[in-house]
MMTF fields as JSON, N, C-alpha, C and O atoms, coordinates in Angstrom:
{
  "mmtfVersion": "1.0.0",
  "mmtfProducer": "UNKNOWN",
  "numBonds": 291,
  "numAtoms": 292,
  "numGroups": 73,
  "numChains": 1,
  "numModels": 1,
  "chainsPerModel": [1],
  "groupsPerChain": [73],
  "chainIdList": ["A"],
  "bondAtomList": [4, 2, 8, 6, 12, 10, 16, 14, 20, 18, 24, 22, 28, 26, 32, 30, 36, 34, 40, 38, 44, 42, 48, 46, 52, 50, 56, 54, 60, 58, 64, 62, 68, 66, 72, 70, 76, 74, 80, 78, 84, 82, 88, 86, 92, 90, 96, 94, 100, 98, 104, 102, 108, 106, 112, 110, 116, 114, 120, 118, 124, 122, 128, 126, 132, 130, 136, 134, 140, 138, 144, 142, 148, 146, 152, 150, 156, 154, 160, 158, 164, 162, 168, 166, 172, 170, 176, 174, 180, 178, 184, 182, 188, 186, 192, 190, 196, 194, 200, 198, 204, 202, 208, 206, 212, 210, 216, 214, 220, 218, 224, 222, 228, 226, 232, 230, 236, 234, 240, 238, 244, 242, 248, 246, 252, 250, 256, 254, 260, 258, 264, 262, 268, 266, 272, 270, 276, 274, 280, 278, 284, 282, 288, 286],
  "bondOrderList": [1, 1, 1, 1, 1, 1, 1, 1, 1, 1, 1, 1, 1, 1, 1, 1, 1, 1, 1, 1, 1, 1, 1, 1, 1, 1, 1, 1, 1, 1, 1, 1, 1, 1, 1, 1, 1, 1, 1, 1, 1, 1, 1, 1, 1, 1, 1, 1, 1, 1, 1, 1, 1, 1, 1, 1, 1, 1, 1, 1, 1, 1, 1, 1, 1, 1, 1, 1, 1, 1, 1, 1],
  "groupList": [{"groupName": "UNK", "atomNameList": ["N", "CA", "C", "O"], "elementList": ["N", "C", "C", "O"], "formalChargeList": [0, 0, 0, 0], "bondAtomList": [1, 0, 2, 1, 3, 2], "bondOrderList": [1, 1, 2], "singleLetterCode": "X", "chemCompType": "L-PEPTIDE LINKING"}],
  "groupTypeList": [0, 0, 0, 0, 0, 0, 0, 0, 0, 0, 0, 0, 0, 0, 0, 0, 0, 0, 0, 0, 0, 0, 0, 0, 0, 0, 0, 0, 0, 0, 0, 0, 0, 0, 0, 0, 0, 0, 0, 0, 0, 0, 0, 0, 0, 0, 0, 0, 0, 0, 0, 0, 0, 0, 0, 0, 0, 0, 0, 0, 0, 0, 0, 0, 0, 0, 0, 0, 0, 0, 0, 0, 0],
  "groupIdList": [1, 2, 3, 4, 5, 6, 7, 8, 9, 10, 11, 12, 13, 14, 15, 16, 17, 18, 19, 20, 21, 22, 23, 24, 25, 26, 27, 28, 29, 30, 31, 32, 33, 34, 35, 36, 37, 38, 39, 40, 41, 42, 43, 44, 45, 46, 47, 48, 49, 50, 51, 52, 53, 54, 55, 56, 57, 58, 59, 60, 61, 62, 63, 64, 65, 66, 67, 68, 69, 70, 71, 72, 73],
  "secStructList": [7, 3, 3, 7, 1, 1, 1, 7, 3, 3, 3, 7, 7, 7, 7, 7, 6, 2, 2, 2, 2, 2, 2, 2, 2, 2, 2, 2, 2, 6, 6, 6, 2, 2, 2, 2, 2, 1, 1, 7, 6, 6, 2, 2, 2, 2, 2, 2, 2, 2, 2, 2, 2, 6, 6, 6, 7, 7, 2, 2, 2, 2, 2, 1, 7, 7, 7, 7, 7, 7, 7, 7, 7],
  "xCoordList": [127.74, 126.475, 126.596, 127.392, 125.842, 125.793, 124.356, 123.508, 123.971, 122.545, 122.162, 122.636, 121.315, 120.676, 120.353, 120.61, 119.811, 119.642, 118.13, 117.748, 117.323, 116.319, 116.307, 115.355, 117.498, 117.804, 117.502, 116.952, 117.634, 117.919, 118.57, 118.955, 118.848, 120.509, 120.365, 119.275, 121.463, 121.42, 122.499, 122.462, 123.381, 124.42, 125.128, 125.637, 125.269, 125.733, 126.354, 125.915, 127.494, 128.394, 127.829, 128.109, 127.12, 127.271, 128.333, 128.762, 128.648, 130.26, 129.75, 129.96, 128.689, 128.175, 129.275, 130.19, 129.026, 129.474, 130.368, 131.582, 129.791, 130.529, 132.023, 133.082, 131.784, 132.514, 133.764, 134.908, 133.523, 134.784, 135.147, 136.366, 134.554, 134.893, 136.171, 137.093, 135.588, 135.842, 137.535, 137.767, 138.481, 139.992, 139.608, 139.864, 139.346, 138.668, 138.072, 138.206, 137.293, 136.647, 137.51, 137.469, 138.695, 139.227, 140.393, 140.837, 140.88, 141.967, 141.521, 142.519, 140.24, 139.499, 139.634, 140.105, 138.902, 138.585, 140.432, 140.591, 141.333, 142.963, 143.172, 143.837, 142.765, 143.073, 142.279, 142.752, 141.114, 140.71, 140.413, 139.552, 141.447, 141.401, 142.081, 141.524, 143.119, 143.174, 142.443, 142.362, 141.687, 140.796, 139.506, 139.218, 139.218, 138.156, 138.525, 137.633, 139.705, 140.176, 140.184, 140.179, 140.195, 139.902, 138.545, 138.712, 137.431, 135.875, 135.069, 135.249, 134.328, 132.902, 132.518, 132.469, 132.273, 131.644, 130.503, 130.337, 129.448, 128.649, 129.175, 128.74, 129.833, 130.411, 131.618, 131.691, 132.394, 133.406, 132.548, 132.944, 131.142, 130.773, 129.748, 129.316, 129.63, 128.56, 129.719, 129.394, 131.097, 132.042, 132.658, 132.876, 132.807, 133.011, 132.214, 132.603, 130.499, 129.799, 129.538, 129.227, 129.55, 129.789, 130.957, 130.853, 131.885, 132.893, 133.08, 134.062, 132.004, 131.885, 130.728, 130.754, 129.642, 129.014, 129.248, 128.668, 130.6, 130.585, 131.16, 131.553, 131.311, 131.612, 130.861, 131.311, 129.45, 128.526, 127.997, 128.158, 127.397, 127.492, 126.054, 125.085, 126.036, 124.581, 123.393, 123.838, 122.324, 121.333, 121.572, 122.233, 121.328, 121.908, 123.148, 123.246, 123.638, 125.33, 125.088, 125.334, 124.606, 124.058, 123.277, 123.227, 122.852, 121.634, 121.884, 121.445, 122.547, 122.849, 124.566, 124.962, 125.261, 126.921, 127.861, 128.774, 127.409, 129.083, 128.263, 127.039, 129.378, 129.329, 130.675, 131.311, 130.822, 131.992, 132.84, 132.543, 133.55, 134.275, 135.612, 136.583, 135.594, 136.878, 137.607, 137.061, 138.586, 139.585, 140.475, 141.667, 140.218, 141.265, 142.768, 143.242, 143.19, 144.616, 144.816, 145.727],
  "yCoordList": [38.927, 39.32, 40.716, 41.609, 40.701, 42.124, 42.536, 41.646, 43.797, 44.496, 45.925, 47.025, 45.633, 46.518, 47.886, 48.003, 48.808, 50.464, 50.019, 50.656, 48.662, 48.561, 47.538, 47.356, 46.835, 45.836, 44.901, 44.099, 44.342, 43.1, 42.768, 43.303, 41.689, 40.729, 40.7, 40.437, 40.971, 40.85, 39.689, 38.942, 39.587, 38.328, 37.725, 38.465, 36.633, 36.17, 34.473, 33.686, 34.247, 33.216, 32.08, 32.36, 30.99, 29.997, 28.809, 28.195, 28.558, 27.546, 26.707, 26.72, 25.573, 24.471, 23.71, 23.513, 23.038, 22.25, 21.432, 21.625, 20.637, 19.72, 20.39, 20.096, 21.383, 22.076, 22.677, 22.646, 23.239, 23.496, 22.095, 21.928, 21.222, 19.858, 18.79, 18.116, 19.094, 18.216, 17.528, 16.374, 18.373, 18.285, 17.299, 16.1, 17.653, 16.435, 14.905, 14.009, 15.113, 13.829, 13.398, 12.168, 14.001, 12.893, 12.418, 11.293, 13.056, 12.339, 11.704, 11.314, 11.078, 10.165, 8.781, 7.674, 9.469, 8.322, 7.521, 6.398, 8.123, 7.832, 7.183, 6.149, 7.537, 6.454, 5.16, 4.029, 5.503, 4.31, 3.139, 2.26, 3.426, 2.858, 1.405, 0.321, 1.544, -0.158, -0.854, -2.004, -0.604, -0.837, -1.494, -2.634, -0.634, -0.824, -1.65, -1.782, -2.115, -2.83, -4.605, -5.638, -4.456, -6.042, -5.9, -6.77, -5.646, -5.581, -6.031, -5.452, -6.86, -7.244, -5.521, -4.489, -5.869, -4.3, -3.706, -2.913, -4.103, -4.108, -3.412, -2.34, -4.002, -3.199, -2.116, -1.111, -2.194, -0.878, 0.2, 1.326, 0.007, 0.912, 1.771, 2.924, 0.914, 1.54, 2.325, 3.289, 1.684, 2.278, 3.911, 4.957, 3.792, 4.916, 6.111, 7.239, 5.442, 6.311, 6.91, 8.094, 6.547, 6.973, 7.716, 8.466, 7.795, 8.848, 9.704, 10.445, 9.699, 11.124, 11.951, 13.168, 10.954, 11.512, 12.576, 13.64, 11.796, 12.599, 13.851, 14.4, 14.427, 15.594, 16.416, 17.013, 16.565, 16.999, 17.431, 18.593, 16.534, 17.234, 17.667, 17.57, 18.119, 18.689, 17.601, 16.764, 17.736, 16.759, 16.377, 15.34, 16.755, 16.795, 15.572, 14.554, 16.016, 15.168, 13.609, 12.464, 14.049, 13.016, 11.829, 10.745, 12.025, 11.677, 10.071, 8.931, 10.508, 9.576, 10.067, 10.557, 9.833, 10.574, 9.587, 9.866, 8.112, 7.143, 6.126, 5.997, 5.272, 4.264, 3.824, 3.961, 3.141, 2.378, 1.324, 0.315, 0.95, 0.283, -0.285, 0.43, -1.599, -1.919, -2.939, -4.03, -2.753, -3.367, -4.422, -4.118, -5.475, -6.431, -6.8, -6.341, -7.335, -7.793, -9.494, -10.08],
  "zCoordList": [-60.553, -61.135, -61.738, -61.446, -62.439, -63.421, -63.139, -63.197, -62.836, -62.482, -63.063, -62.777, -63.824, -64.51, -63.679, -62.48, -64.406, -63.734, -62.819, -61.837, -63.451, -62.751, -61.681, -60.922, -61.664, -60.035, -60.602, -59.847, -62.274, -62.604, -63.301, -64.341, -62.793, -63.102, -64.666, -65.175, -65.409, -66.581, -66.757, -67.735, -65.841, -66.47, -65.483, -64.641, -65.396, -64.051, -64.351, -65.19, -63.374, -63.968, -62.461, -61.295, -62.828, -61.913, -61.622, -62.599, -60.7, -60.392, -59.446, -58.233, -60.447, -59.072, -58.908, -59.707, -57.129, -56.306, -57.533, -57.585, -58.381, -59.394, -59.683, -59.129, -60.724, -61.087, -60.084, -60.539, -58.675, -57.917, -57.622, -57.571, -57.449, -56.636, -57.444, -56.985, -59.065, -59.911, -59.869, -60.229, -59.421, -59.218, -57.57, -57.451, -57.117, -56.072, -55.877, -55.043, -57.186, -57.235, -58.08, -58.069, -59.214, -60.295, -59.352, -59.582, -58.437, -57.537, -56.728, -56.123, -56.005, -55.376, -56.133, -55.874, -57.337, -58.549, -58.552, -58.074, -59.006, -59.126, -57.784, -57.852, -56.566, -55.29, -55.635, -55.742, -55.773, -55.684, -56.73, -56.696, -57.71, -59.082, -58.57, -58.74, -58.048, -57.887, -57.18, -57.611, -55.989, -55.267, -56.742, -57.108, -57.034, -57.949, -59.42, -60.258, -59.632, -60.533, -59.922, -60.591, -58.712, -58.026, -57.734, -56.88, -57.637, -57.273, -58.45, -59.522, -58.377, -59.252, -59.664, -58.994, -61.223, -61.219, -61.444, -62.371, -60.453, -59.701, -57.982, -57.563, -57.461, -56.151, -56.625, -55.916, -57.538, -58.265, -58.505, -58.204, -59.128, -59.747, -58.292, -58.302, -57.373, -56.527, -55.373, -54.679, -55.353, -54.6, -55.557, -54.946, -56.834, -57.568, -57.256, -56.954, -57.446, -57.511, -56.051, -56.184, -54.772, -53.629, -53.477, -52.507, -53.973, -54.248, -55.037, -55.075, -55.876, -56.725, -55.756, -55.575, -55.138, -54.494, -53.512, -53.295, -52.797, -51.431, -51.64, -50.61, -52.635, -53.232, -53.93, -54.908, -53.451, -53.455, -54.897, -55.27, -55.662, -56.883, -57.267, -56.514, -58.429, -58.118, -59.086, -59.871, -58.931, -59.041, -60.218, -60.166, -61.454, -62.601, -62.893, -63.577, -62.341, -62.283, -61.478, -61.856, -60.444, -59.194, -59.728, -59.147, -60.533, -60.735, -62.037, -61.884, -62.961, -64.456, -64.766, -65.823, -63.761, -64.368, -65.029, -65.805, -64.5, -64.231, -65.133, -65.124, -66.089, -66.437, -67.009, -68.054, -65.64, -65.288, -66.139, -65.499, -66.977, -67.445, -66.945, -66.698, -66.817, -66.191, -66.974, -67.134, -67.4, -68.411, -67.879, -67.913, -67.443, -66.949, -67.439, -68.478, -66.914, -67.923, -67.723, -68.307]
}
């Protein structure tokens, strides 16, 4: 934070939960990619999204983040 001569913040850098987590949740996502390549995706997408979850993200993110695509062969 940066603070003015009168005790207000003039500039300040926020680093939500998402953002430190994110190297976290994309190597979750990479475990559980084959897992989620055999699942209806309907249960892939609710198992994805419980694993971005548990990495606390913030409401914003939480809220409308994932839309899941799964590419068969």
């Amino acid at each position: 934070y940066r603070v003015d001569t009168d005790g207000l913040i003039t500039e300040a850098q926020i680093v939500p939960p998402t953002s430190q987590n994110q190297g976290s949740i994309e190597r979750d996502l990479w475990d559980l990619a084959p897992e989620l390549g055999r699942l209806p995706l309907e249960e892939a997408t609710l198992l994805a999204e419980r694993a971005i979850r548990n990495h606390d993200p913030c409401i914003s993110c939480a809220t409308h983040f994932l839309n899941l695509e799964i590419r068969r062969a």
